[in-house]
N, CA and C of each residue as an Amber inpcrd file, in Angstrom:
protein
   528
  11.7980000  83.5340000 101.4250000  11.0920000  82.4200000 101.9970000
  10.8590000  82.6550000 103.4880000  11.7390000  82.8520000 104.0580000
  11.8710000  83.1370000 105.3970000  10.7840000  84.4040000 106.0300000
  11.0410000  85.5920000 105.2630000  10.1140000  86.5990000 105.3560000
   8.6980000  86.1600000 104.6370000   8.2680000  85.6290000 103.8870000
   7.0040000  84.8880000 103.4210000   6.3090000  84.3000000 104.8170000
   7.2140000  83.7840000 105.2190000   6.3960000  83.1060000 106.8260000
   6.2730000  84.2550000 107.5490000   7.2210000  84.9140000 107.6880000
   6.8900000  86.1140000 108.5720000   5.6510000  86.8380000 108.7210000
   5.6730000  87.3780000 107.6010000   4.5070000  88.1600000 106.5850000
   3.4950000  87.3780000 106.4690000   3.2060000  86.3930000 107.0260000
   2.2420000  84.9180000 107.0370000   1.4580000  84.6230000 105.4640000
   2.7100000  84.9080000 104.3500000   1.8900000  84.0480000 102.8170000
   2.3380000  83.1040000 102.4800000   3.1520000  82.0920000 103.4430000
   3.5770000  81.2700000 103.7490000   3.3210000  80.9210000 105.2620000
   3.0430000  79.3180000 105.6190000   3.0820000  78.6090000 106.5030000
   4.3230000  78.1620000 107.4030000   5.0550000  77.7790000 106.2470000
   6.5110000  77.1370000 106.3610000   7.0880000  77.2320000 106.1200000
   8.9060000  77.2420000 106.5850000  10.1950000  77.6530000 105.7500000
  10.8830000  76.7150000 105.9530000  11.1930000  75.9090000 105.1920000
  12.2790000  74.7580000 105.0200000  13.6510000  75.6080000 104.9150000
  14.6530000  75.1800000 105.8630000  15.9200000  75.8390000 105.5160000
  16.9720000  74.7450000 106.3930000  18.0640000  74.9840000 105.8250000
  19.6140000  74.5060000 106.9000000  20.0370000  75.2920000 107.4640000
  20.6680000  75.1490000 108.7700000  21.4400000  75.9500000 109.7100000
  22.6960000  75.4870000 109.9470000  23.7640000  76.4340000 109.9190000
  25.3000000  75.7590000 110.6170000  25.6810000  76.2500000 111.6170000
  26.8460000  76.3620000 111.5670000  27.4260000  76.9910000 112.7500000
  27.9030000  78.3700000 112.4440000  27.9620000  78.1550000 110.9470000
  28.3000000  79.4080000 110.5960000  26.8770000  80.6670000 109.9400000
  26.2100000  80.1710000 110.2900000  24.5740000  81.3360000 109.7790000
  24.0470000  81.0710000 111.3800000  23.6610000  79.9880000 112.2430000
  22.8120000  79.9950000 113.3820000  22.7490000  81.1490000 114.0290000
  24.3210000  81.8910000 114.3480000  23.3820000  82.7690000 115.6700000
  22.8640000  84.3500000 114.5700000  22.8840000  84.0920000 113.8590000
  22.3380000  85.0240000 112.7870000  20.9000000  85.0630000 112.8420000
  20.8410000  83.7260000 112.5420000  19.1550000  83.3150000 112.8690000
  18.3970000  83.4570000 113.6020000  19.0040000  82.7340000 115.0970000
  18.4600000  83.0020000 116.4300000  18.1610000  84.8360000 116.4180000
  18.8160000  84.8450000 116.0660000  18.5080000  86.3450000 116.7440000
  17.1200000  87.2770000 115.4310000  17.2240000  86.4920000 113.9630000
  16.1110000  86.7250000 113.3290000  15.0970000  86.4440000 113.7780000
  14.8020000  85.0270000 114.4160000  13.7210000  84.0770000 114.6410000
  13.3820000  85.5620000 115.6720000  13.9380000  85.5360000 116.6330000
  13.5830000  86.2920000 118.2540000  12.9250000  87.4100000 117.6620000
  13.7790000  88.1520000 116.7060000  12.9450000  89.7400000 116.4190000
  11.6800000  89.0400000 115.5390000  11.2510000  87.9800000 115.1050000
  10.6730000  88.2370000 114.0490000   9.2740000  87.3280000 114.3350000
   9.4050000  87.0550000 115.5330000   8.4400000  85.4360000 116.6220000
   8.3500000  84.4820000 115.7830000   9.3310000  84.3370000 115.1080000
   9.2030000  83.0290000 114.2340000  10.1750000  81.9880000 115.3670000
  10.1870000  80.6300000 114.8480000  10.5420000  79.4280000 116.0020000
  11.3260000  78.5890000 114.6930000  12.1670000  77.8790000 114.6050000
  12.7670000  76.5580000 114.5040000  12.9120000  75.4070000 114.7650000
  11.9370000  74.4610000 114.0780000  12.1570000  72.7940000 114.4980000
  13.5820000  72.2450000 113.6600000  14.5140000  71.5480000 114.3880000
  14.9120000  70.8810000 113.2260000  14.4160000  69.4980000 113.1390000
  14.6450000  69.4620000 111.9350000  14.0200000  67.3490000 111.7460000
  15.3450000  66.5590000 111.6660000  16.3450000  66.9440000 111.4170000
  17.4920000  66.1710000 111.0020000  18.9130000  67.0420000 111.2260000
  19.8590000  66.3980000 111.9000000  21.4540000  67.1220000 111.7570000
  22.1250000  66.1060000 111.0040000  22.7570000  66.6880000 109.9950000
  23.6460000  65.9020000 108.8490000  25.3020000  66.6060000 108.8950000
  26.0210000  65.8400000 108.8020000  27.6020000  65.9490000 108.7270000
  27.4260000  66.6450000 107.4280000  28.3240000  68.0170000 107.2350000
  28.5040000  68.5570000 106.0290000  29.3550000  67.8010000 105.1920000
  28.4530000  67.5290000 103.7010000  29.5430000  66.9230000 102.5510000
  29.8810000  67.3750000 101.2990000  30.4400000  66.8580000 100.4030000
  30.9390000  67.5600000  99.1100000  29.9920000  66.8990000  98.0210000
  29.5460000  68.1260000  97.2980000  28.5860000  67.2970000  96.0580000
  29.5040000  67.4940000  94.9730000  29.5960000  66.2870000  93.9330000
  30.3510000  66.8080000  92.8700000  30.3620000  65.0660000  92.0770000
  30.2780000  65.6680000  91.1760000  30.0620000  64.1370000  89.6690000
  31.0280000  63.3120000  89.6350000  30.3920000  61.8970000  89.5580000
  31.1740000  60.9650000  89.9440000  32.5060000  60.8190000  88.8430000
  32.8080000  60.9580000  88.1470000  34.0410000  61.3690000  87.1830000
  35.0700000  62.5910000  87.9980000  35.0370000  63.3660000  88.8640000
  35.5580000  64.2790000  89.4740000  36.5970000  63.6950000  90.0570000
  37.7920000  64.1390000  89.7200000  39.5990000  63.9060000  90.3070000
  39.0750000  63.5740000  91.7480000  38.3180000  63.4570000  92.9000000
  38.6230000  63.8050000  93.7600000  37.3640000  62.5270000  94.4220000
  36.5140000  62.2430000  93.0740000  35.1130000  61.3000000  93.8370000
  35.6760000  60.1980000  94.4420000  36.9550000  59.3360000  94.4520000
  37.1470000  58.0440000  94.5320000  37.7490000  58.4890000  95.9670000
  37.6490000  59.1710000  96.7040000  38.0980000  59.6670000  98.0810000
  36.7400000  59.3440000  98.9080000  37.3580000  58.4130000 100.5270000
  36.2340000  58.2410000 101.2340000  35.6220000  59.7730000 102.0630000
  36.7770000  60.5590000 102.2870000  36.2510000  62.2080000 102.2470000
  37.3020000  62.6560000 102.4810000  36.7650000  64.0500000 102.0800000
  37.2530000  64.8920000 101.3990000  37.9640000  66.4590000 102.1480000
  39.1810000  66.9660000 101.8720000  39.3650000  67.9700000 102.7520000
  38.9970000  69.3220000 102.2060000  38.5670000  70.5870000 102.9150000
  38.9650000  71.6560000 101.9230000  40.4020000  71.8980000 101.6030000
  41.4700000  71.5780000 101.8680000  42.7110000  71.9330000 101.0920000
  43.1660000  71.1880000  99.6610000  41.8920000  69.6460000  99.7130000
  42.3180000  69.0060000  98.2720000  41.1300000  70.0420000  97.7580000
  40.4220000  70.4540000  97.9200000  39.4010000  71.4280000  97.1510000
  39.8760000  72.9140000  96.4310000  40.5610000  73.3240000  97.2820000
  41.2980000  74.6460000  97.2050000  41.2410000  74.9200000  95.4940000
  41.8860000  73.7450000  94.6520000  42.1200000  74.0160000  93.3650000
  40.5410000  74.2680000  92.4260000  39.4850000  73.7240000  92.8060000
  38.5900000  73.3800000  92.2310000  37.4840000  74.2080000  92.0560000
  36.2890000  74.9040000  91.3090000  35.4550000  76.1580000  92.0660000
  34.7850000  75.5420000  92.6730000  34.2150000  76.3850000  93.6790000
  33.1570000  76.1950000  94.6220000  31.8110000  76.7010000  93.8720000
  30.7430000  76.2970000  93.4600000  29.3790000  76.9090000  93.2730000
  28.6080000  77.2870000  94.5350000  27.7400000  78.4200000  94.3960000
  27.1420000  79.1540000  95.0730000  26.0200000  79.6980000  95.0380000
  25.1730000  80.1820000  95.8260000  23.7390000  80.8300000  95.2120000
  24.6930000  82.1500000  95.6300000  23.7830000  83.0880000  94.7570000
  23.8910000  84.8160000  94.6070000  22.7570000  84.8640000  94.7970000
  22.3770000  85.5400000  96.3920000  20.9520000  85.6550000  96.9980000
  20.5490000  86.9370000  96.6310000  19.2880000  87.4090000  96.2900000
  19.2340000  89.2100000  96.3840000  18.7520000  89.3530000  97.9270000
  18.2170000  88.4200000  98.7770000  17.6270000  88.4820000 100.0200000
  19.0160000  87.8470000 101.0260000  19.4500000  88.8170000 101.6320000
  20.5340000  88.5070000 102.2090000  20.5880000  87.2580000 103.3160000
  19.8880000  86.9430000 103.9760000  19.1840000  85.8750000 104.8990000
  19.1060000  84.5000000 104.3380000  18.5940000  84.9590000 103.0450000
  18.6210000  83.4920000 101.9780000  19.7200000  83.2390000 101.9000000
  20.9780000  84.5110000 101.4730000  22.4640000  83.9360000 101.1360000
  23.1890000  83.0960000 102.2880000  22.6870000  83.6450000 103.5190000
  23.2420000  83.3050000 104.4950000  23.0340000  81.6760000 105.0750000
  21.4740000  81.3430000 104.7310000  20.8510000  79.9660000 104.8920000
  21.3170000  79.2760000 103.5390000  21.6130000  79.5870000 102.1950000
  22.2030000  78.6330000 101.7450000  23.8190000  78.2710000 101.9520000
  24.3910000  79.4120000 102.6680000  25.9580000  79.2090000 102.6330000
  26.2330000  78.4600000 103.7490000  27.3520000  77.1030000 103.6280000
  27.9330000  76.0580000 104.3540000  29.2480000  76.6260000 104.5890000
  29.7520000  77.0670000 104.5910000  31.0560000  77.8350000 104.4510000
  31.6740000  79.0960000 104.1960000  32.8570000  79.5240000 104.6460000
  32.9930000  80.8800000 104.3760000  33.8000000  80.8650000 103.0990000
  32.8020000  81.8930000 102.3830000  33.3740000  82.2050000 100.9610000
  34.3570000  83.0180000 100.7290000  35.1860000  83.5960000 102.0120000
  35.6880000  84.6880000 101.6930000  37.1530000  83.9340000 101.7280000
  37.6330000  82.6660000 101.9960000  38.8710000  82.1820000 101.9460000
  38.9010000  81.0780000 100.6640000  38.2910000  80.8580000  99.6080000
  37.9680000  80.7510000  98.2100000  38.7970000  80.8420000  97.3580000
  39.5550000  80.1740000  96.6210000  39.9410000  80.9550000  95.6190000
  39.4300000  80.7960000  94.0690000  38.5590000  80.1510000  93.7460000
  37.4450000  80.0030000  92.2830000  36.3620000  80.0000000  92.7580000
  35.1390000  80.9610000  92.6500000  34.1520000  80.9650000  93.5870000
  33.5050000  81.2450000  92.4550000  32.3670000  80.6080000  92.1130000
  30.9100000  81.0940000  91.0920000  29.3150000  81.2590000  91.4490000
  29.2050000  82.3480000  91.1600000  27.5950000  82.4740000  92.3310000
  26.5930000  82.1280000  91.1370000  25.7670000  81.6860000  91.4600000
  24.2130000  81.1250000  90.3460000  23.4970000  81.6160000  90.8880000
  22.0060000  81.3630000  90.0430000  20.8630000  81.9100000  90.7200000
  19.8570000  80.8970000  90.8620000  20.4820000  80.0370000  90.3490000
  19.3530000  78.5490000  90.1200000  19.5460000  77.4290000  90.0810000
  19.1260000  76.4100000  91.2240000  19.0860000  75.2700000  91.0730000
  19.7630000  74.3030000  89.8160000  18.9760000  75.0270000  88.5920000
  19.1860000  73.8750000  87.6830000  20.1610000  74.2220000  86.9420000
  21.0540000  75.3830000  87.0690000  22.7730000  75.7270000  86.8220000
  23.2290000  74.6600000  87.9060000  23.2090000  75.1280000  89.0320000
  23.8430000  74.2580000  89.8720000  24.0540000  72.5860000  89.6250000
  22.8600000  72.5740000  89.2460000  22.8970000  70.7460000  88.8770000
  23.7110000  70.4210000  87.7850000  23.4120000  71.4110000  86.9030000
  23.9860000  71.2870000  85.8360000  25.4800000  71.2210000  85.4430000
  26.1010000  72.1870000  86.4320000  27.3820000  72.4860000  86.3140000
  28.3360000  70.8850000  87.3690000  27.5230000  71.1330000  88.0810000
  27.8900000  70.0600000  89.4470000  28.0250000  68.7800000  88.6380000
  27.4980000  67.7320000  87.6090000  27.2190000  67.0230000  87.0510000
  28.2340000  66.9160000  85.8630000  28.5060000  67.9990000  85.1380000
  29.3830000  67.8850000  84.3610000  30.8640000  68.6830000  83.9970000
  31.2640000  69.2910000  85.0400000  32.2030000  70.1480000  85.6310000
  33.4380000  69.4890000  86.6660000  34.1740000  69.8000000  86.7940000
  34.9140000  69.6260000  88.4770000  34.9230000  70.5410000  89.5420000
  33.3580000  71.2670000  89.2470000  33.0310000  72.4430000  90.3690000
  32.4610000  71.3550000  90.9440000  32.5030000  72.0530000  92.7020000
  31.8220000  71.3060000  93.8490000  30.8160000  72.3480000  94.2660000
  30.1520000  71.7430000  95.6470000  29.6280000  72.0750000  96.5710000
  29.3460000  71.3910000  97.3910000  29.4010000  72.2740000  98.9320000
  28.7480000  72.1100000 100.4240000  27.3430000  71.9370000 100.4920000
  27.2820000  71.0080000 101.4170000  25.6280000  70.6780000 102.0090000
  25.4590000  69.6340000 102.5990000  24.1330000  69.0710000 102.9880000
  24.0020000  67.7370000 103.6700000  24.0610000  66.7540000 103.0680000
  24.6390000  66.4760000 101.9340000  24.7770000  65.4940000 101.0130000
  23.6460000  64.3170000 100.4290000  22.6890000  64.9900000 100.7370000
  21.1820000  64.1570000 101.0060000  20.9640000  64.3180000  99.4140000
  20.7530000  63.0650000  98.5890000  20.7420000  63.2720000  97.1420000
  18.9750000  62.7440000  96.7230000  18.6720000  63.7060000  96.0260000
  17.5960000  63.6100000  96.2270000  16.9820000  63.0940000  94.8470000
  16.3390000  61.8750000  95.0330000  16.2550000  60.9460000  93.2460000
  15.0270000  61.8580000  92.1690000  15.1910000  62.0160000  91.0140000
  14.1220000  62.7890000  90.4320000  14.4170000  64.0380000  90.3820000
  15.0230000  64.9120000  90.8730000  15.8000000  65.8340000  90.9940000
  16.7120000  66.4140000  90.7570000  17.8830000  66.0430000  91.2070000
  19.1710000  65.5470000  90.8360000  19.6590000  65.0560000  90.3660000
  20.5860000  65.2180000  89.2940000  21.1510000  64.4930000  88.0640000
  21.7350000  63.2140000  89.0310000  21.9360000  61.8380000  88.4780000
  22.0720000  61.1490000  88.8050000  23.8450000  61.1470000  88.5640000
  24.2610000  61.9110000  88.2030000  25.8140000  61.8410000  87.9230000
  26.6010000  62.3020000  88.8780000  25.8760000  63.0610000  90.1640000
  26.0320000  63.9220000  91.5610000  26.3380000  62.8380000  92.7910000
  27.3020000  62.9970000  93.2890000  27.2960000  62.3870000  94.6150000
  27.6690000  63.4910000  95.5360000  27.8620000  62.6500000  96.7240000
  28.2050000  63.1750000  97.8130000  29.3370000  62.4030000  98.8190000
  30.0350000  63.2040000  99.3820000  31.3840000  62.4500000 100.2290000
  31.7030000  63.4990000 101.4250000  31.5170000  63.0410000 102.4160000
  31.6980000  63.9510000 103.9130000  32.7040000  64.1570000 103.6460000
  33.0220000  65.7720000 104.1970000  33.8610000  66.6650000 104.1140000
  34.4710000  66.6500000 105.6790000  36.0340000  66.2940000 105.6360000
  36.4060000  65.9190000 106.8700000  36.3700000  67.3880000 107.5690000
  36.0780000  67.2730000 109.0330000  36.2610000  68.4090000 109.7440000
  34.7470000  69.3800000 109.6530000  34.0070000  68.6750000 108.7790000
  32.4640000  69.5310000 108.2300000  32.0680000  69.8150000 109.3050000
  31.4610000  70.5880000 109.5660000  29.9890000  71.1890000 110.5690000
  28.8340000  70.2000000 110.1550000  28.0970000  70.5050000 111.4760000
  26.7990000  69.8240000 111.0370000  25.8510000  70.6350000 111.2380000
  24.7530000  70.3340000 109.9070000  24.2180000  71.2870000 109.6050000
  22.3890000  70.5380000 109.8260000  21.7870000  71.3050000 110.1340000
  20.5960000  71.6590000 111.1220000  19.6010000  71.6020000 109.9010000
  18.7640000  70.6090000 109.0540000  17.7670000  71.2290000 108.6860000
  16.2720000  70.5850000 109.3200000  15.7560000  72.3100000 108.9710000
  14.4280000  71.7510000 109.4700000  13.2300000  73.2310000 109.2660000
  12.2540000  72.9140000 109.7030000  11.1410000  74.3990000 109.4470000
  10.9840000  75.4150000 109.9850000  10.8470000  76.5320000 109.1920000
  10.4890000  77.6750000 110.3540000   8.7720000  77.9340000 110.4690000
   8.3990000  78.2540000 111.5760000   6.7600000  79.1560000 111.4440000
   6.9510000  79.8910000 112.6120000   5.7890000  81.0160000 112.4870000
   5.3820000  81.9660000 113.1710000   5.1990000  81.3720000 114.4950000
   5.7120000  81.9440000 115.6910000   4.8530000  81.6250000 116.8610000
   3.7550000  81.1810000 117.2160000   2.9410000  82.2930000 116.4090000
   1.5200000  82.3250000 116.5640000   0.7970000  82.0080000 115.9350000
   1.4610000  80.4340000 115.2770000   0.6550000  79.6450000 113.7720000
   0.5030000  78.4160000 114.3130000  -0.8920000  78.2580000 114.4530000
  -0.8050000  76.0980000 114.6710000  -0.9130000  75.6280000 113.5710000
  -0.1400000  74.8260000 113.4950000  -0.2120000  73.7630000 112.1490000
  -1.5470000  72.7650000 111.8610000  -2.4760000  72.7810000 110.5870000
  -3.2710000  72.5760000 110.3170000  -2.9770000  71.0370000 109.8310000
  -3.9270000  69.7720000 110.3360000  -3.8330000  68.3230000 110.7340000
  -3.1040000  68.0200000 109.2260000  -3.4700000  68.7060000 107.6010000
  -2.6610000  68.7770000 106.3480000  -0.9000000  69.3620000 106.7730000
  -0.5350000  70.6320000 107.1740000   0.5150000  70.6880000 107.2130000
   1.6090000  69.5670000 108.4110000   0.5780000  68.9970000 109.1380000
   1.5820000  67.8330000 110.0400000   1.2470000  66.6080000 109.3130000
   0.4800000  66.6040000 108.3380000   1.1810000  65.7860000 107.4750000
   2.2140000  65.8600000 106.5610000   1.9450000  66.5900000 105.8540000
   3.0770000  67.0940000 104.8400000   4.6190000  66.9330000 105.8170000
   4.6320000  67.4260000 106.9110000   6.1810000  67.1560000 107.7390000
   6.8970000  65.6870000 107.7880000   5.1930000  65.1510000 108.0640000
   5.8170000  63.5900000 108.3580000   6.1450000  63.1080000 106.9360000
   5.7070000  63.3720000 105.6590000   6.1180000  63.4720000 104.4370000
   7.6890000  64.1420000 104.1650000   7.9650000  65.0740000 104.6990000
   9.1130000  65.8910000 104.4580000   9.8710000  65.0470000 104.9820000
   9.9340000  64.7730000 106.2450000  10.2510000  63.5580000 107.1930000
  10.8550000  62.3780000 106.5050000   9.8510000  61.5850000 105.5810000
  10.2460000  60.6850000 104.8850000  11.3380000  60.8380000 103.8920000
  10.8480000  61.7750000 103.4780000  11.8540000  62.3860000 101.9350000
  13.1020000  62.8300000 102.2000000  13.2980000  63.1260000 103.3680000
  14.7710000  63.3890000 104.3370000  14.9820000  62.1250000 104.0570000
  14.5180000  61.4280000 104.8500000  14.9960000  59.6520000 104.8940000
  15.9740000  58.9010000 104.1000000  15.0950000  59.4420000 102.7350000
  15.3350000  58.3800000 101.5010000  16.3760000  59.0840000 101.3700000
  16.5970000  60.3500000 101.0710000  17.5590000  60.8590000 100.2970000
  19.1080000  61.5740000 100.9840000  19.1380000  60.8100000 102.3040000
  20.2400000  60.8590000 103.3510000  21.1820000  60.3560000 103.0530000
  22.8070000  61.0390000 102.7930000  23.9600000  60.0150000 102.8950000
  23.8000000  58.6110000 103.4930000  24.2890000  57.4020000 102.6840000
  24.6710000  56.2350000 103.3020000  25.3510000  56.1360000 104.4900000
  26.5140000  56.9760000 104.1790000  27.2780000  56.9390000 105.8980000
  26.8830000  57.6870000 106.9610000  25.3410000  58.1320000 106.9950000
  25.1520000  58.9410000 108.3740000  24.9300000  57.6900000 108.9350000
């Protein structure tokens, strides 16, 4: 996705940033004259089905997690792995990598696997059996678009933002 904008067959790259991928980025964006808006910073939270040992918690630590797997994307584009990961995987101990969205939902929904992210639940999408609960001590995580330097946005794509814009809105944790 990221290289799609680059390569200009793409306009736009929707992605999250933390603390733990940013200066990774920065330093992609710089070699690559691509730029970063963000639209929104969200407290990192835990997604996981409301039946889960752990949902009736106002939030959540990683040490009550420790027991539980973590789901994951398995990127082949290393940049991607890095923009979907909220955390370091390497102190883990049940870790499962996917390749798709609709495993993820799937498992997340009817499992006691979790996952990291902005907890922004998004209706139509997302199984409705998914919540979200800030993860104490979380990072906050940065999303927003990438484009080329040398791309003006066409009067359609600044709409579509203020659209993206909205759809952030709706589908934002209650407690931000």
């Amino acid at each position: 996705m990221i290289y799609d904008v680059y390569a200009n067959r793409s306009t736009l790259g929707i992605l999250s940033l933390t603390d733990l991928n940013n200066h990774l980025f920065e330093r992609y964006f710089i070699s690559k004259s691509l730029i970063f808006t963000p639209l929104s910073s969200l407290k990192q939270h835990v997604f996981l089905r409301r039946e889960h040992p752990l949902a009736h918690l106002e939030c959540i630590t990683l040490e009550q997690l420790r027991d539980y797997p973590y789901l994951t994307y398995q990127q082949d584009d290393m940049l991607l792995h890095f923009a979907e990961e909220t955390l370091n995987v390497d102190n883990i101990g049940k870790l499962v990598y996917l390749k798709d969205r609709g495993a993820m939902n799937n498992l997340l929904s009817n499992t006691n696997s979790y996952n990291l992210g902005t907890g922004c639940i998004v209706n139509n999408y997302m199984n409705p059996n998914i919540i979200s609960i800030p993860l104490e001590g979380g990072n906050l995580i940065q999303v927003g678009y990438v484009k080329r330097t040398d791309v003006f946005l066409s009067e359609e794509m600044l709409v579509y933002i203020v659209f993206l814009n909205l759809a952030l809105e709706k589908s934002m944790p209650k407690d931000v």
